[in-house]
N, C-alpha and C positions, 0 to 999 in steps of 0.2 A: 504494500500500500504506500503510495505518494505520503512522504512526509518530507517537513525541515529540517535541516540541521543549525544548530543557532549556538556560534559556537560564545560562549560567555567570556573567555579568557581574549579572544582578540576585538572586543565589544568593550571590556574594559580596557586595554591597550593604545586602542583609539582613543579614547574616552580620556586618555592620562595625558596622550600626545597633544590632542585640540585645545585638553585643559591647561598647559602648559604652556602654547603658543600665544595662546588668548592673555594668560595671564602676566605676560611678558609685557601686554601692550595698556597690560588696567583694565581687562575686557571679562565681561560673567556670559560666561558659558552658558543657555538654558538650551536641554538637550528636546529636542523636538522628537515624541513618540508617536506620532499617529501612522508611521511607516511600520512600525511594529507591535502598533493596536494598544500602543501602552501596557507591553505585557510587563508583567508582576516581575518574574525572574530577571530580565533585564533592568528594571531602575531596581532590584534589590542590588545590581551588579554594582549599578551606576552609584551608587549609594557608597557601593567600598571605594568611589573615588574622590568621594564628599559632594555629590551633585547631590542637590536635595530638592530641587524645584525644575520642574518640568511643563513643558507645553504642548496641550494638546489640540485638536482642531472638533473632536466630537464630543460631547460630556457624557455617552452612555457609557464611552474606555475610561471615564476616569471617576465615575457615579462608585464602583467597587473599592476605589481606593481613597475616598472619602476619611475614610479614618485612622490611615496613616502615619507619620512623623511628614511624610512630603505635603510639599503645598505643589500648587499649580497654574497656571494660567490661560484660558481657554481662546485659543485663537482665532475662533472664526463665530460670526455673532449666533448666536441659540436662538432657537423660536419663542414664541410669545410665555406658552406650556410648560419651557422649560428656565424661564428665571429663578422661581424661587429655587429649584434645585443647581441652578448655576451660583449662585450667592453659597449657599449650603455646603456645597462642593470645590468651588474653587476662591482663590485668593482674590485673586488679580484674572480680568478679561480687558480682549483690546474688540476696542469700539467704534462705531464709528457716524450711531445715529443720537441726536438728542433725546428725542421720544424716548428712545431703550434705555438710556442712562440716567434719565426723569423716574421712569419707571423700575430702575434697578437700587435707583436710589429709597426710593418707597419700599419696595420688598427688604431692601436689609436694613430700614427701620424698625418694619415690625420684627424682622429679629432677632434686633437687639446687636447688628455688626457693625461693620464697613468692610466695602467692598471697593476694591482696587483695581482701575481702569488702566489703562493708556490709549491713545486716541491714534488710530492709521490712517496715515496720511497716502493718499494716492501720489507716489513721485513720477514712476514712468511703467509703471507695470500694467497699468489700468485692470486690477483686478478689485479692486475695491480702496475703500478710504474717502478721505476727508482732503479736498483741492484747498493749497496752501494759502487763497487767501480768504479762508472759513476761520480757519484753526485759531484767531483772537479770538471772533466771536463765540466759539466750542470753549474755550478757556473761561472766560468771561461768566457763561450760562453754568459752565459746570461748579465753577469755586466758590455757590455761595449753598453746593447741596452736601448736607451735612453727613451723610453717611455715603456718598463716594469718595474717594479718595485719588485722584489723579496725578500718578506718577510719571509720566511719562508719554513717550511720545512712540511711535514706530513707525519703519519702514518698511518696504517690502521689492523685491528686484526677482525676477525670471520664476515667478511664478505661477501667468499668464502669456506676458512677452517676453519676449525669450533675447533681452537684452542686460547685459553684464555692468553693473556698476560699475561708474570710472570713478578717478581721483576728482575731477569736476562733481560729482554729484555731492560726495561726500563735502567741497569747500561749500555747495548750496547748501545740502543738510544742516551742515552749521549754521549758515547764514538765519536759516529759516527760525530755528530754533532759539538764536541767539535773538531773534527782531521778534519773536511770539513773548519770549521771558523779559523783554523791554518793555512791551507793551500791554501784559498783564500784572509785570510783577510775581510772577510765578516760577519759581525756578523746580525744572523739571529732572526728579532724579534719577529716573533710567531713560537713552537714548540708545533705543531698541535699531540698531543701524541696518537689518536686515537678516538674509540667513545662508546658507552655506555658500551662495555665489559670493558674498565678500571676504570670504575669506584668502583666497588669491591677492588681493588688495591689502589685506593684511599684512603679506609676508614682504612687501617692498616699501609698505604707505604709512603714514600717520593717520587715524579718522578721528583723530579730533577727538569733537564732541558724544560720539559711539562710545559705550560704556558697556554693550549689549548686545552677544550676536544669537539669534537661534538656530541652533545647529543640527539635523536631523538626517540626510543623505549623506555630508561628507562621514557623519562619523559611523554610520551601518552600513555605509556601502564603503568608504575610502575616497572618492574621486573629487576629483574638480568636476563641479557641476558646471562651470563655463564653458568645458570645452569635452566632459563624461570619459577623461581619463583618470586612469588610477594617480592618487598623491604617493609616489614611493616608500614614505614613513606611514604610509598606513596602511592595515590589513583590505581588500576588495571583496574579500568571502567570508567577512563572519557569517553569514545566513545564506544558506544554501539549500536548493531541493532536490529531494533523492524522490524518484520517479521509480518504478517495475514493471519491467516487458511481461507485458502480456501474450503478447503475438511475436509469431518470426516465421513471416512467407514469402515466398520468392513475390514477384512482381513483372511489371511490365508497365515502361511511360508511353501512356494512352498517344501523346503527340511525337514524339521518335521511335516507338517501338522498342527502347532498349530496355534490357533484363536490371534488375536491382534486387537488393532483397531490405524487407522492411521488417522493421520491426514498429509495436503502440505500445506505448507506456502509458500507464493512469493517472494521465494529467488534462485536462483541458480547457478551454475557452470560459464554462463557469467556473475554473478553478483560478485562473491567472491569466494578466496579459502574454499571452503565448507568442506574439512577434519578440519579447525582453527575455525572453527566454533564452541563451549560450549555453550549449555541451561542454561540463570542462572534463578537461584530459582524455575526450573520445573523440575521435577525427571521424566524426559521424555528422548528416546534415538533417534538418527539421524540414519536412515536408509538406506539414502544416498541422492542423488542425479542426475536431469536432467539438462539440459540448464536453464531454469529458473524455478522449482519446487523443493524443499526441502519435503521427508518424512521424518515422524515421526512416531514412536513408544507411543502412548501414556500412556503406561503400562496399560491398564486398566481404566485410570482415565476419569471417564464417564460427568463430569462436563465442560471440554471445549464446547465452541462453536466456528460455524463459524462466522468467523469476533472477537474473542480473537485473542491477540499478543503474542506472544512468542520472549523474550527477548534473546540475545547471546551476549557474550564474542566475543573479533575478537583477533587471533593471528597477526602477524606484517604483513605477506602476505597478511591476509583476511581483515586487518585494509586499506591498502595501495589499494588494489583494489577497495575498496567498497568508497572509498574518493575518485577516480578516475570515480568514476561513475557519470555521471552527472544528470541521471534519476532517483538516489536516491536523497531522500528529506534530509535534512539537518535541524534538529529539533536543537536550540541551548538552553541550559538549563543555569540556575544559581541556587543555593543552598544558602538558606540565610545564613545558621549558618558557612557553608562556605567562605562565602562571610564575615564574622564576622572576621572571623580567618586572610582574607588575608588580611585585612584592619589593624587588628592588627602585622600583620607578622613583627618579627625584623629581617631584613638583611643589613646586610653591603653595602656599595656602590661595586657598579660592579669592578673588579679585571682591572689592568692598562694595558691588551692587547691592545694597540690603534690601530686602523685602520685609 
């Protein structure tokens, strides 16, 4: 049966390396689960790195872990239905309507909170946000309700349009930031700079006014999301899918006539994005796909059998649905020599974003 392998030792690894990097520059790390459904075992991991606050995009992955030691921050705005249980469950949400934050502001009177905002701003991604010259007036409206709390600010880059922060954005970002806190009087204390695309920018750039990145693909996958190559220092496979042949029949392509032999594995199209799908270490090719059956091309190689597994790579799509899946099994690994290294890891204490 199709399951993951998730392996926990190179999930921590990563986890030490981005925390390290970050922290080099005065940057807090908030680790972004919704690729991995916010599963439990993984921020227990994240947990032995001192992350202790996390961002999700659904609040039903993060309704379970309500009672916790973590806090949270819910990314993407919740329906009508679900306020009070967004106040109840998370810290901090980024927002980006008045009406919701009027009314968020009501719901955690009556119980007795406050509840911690930051407001997204639309820069260039246009996937959502607040156009920058709203943001006095949002400031303005917000700072006289007594039970929200507005820390902050956020941005957002390639997560619609599929354009890479430059150094130019980041000297705007200030800009914007620094002529909002002139003009309200509010100084804002997290300056949420974006999410795994800035971090390439990182490694050459100053950002200023960025205090705050959230980070979720470079560090379960490894790569640079600008350009979906691997970062060298980081692992590419912590989370991997092991697939089992079902089948293995000769064949014939219907438009040249030529002989093949295939093999299905029990994977398919309701289970994951199957074009993000990669065979590792089998010089075999993907033929396509049904609802739940994956073909393969075996080139010839006459040694598989039924009941071998076949290993795959998952792209961000095919990582995020296949961790949504509840009927795939959930294999959790550790790696001794791995394990060696995080035990040894020298990082600095976590960057002074307070929550």
């Amino acid at each position: 049966m199709a399951q993951l392998n998730i392996n926990l030792s190179k999930i921590e690894y990563n986890a030490r390396v981005l925390q390290q990097m970050l922290t080099r520059k005065h940057i807090h790390l908030t680790p972004v689960l919704k690729s991995v459904a916010s599963d439990q075992r993984v921020i227990e991991r994240l947990n032995k790195v001192g992350l202790t606050h996390f961002a999700d995009s659904r609040l039903n992955h993060l309704t379970p872990l309500r009672d916790t030691d973590n806090t949270f921050t819910l990314l993407r705005p919740s329906r009508a239905s679900e306020y009070k249980a967004l106040v109840e469950t998370c810290k901090m949400s980024i927002q980006t309507e008045l009406s919701v934050i009027r009314e968020l502001n009501e719901i955690a009177a009556s119980l007795g909170k406050k509840h911690q905002i930051m407001l997204m701003v639309d820069w260039k991604d246009g996937r959502e946000g607040i156009l920058t010259y709203d943001l006095t007036h949002f400031v303005k409206e917000i700072l006289p309700l007594r039970h929200i709390n507005l820390v902050g600010i956020a941005f957002n880059f390639m997560c619609f349009n599929s354009i890479a922060p430059t150094e130019d954005d980041v000297a705007m970002m200030t800009q914007v930031v620094d002529a909002v806190e002139s003009d309200t009087g509010h100084h804002f204390r997290v300056i949420s700079g974006g999410n795994s695309s800035m971090l390439p920018l990182l490694m050459y750039s100053d950002l200023e006014r960025i205090n705050e990145l959230r980070i979720g693909e470079t560090l379960f996958r490894g790569i640079d999301t600008t350009t979906n190559v691997g970062i060298a220092s980081l692992y590419q496979d912590c989370i991997t899918l092991e697939a089992e042949i079902l089948e293995i029949q000769p064949r014939i392509y219907l438009e040249t006539g030529d002989k093949y032999l295939q093999a299905i594995v029990d994977i398919g199209q309701l289970d994951t994005m199957v074009n993000e799908l990669k065979p590792i270490a089998h010089q075999i090719e993907i033929l396509g796909a049904t609802s739940d059956q994956l073909m393969l091309d075996l080139k010839g190689q006459d040694f598989y059998q039924v009941g071998d597994t076949i290993h795959f790579s998952l792209g961000y799509s095919a990582l995020s649905l296949c961790m949504f899946q509840d009927h795939l099994e959930r294999n959790y690994e550790e790696d001794k020599g791995i394990e060696a290294v995080n035990r040894n890891f020298s990082v600095n204490a976590c960057s002074g974003v307070r929550r």
